[in-house]
C-alpha positions in Angstrom: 13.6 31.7 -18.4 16.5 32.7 -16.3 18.0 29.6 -15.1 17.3 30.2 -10.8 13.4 29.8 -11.4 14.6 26.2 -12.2 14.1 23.6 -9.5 17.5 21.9 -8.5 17.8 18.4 -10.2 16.6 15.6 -8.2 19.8 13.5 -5.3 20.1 10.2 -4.3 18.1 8.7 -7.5 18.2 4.7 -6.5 16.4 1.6 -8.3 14.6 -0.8 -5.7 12.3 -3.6 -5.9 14.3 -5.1 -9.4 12.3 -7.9 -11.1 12.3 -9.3 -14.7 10.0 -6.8 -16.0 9.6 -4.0 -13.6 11.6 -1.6 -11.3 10.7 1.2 -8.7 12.8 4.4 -8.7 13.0 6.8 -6.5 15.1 9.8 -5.5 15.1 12.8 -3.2 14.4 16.5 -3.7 16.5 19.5 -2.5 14.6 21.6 -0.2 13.8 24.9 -0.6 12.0 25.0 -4.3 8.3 24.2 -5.1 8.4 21.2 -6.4 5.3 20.1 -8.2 5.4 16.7 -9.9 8.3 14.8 -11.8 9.7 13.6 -15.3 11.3 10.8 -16.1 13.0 9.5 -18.9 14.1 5.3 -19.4 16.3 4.5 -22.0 17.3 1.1 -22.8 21.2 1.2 -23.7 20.3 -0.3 -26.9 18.8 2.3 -28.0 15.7 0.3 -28.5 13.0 1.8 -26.8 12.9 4.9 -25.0 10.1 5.9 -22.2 9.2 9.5 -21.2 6.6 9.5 -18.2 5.8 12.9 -16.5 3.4 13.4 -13.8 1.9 16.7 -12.4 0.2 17.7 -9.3 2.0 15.1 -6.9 4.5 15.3 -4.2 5.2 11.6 -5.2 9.2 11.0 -4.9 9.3 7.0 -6.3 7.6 5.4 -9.6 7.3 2.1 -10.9 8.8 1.4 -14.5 6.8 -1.1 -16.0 6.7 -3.5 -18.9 10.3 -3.8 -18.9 12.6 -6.2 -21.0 13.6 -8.8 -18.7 17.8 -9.1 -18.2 17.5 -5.9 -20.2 20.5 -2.7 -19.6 18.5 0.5 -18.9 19.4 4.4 -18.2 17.3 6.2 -16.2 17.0 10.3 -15.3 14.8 12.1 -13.1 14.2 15.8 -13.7 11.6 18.0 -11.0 9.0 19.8 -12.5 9.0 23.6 -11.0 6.5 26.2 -11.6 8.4 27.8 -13.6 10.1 24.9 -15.4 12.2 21.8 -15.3 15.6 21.2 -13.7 18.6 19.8 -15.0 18.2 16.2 -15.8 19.7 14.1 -12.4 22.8 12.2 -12.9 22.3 9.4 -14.9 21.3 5.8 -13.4 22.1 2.6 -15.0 20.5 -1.0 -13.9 19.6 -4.4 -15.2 16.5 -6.2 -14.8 16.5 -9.6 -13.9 16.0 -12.9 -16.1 13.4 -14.9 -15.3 14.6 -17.7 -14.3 16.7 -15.7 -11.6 14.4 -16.3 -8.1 17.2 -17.4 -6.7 20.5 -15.4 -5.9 22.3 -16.1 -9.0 26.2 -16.9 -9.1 27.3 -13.5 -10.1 27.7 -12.2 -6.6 26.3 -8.4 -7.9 23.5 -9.8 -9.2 22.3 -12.1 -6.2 22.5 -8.6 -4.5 20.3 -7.0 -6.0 17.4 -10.4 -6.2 17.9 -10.5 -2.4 17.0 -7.5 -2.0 14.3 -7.4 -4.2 13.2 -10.5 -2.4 13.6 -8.9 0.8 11.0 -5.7 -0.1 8.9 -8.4 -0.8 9.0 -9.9 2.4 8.4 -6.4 3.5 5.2 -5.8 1.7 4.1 -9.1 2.7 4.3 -8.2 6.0 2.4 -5.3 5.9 -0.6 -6.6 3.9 -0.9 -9.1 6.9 -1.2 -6.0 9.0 -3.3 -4.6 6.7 -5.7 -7.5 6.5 -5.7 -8.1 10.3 -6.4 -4.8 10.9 -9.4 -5.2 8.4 -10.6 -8.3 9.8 -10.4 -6.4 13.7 -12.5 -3.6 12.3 -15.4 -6.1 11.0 -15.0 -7.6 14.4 -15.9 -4.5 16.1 -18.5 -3.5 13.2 -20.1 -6.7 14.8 -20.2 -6.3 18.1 -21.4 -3.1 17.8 -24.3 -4.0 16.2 -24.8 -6.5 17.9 -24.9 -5.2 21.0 -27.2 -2.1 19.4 -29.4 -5.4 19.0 -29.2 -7.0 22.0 -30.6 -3.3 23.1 -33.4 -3.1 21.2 -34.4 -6.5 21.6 -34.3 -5.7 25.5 -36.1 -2.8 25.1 -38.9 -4.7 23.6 -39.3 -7.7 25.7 -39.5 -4.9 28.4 -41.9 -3.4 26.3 -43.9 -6.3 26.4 -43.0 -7.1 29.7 -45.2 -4.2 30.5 -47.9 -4.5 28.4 -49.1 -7.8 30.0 -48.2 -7.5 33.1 -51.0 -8.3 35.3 -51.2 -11.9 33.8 -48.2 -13.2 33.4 -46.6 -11.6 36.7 -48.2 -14.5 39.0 -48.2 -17.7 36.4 -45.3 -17.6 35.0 -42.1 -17.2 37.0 -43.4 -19.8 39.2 -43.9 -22.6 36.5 -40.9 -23.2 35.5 -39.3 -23.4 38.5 -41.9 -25.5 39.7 -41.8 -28.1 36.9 -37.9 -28.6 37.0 -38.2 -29.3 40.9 -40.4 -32.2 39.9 -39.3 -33.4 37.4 -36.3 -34.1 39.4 
């Protein structure tokens, strides 16, 4: 394959949302070339374990890692899938997930960075499943209304129905009654 049916690699790869055992990466593509899914390939820098995921078929520009080692060093690259082939592997990306215990900004002032702003996303996301779950909530409510009001309808509809239907007896006797019958017993 002549190397100008390859995609250019993937820019601005970045590592958000760092906990103890997972990370989100995400990264931009260079316009211009079909781009039609991703690879990427996690290294720890131990040498331990070593993670190739690929996906097809998506315009997708972020992935979670999972499963990761927590306070664990890891290398990531992103590569775009062409339809003709692969690029060039993007620049390499190194980050550490967090210990466990760290919920807190810890005293190493890079690595409280990095929990706050994990912290922060989550604030984020919290935020928006509140929206999420109001606008849910808002829908029902006007589900309901609807149907009620569809029911008040029909219900009217019927009592007029019946209304009709006996008509010549009840159209002296009874509006009268109760009127009558609260003036006295007053």
């Amino acid at each position: 394959l002549a190397h100008s049916d390859r995609p250019p690699s993937p820019v601005n790869v970045t590592v958000t949302q760092l906990k103890a055992n997972s990370a989100t990466v995400s990264w931009d593509v260079p316009e211009g070339d079909v781009v039609i899914g991703y690879a990427i390939l996690q290294q720890r820098q131990d040498g331990q374990m070593q993670r190739f995921i690929r996906e097809v078929n998506t315009t997708n520009r972020a992935c979670v890692l999972w499963d990761l080692a927590e306070d664990a060093d890891y290398i990531i690259q992103v590569q775009s899938i062409g339809l003709y082939g692969e690029s060039q592997a993007s620049k390499r990306v190194h980050f550490r997930t967090l210990k466990e215990t760290d919920r807190l900004p810890s005293n190493s002032s890079n690595q409280g960075d990095i929990t706050m702003e994990g912290l922060d996303k989550d604030r984020q996301l919290q935020t928006g499943e509140i929206i999420i779950i109001v606008a849910v909530l808002l829908m029902w409510a006007a589900v309901i209304a609807l149907f009620c009001r569809q029911y008040d309808i029909i219900k009217d509809n019927d009592s007029n129905n019946n209304k009709e239907k006996t008509k010549p007896s009840s159209e002296h006797s009874t509006p009268e009654r109760p009127s009558g019958g609260l003036l006295r017993s007053k």
